[in-house]
C-alpha positions in Angstrom: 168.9 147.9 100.4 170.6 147.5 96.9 168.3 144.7 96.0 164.9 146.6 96.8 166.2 150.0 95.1 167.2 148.0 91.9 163.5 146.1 92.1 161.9 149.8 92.7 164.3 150.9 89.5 163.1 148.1 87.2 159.6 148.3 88.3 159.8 151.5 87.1 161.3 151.2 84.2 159.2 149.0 82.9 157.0 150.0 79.3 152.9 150.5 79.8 151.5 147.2 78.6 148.8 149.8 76.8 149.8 151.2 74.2 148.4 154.9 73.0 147.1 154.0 69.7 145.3 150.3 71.4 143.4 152.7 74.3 142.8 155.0 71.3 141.4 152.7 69.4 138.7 151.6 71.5 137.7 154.8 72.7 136.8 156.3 69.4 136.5 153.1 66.9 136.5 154.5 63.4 134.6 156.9 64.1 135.0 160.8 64.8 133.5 161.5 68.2 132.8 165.1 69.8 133.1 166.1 73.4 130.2 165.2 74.1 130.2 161.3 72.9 133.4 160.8 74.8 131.6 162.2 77.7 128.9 159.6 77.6 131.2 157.1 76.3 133.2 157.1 79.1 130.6 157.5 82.0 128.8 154.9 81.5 130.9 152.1 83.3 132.5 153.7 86.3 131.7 156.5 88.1 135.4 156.5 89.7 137.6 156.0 86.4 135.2 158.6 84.8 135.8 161.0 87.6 139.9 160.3 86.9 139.4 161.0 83.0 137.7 164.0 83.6 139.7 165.5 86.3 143.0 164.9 83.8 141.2 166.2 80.9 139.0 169.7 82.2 135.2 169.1 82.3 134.5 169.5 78.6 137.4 167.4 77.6 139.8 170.6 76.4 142.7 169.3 77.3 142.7 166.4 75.4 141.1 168.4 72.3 144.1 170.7 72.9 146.3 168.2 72.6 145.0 165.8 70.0 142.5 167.6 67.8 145.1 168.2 65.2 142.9 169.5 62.5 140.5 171.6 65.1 137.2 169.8 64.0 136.0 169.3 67.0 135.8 165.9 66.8 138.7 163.5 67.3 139.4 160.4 65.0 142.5 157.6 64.9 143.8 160.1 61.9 143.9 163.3 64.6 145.9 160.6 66.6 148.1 159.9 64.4 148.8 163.6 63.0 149.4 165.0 66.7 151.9 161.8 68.1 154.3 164.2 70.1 151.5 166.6 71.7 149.0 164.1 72.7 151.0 161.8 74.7 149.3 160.6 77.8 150.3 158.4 81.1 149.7 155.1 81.8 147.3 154.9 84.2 145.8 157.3 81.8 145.2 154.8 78.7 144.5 151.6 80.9 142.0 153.8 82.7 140.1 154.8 79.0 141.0 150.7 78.0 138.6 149.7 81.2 135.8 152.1 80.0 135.4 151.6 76.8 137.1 148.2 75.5 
């Protein structure tokens, strides 16, 4: 019992082996990319890990522009990222999901 709760605990514990600004990073490049570019950006490759993103995110990507867009431009680039660390945090699955579309 103590030995599978302290595997569950260190399993848990464990870091993401993504990190934010790596999945970042290969969804948007260098470049600045609308709501609309991510959209077809991250469709392209799999239906169900698109479905995921989008069902996190709202259908037009507002929650990540919420979050990230840090100078409202309506386009998000690495320097957005950067600007808005604490508010656009996301989860793990989250940025392996967006490293398997778009890396």
């Amino acid at each position: 019992m103590r030995v599978t709760l302290f595997c569950l605990l260190f399993a848990f514990s464990q870091a993401c082996s993504i990190s934010r600004e790596k999945a970042f990073k290969c969804l948007l490049k260098d470049k600045c990319l609308s709501k609309v570019q991510i959209y077809r950006k991250t469709r392209l490759k799999s239906r169900l890990q698109s479905t995921y993103i989008l069902a996190k995110e709202g259908s037009k990507y507002e929650k990540l522009f919420d979050d990230c867009d840090s100078d409202l431009s309506g386009c998000l680039d690495m320097a957005d990222i950067s600007a808005s660390s604490t508010s656009c945090t996301r989860s793990c699955r989250w940025l392996k999901t967006i490293v398997d579309l778009t890396c």
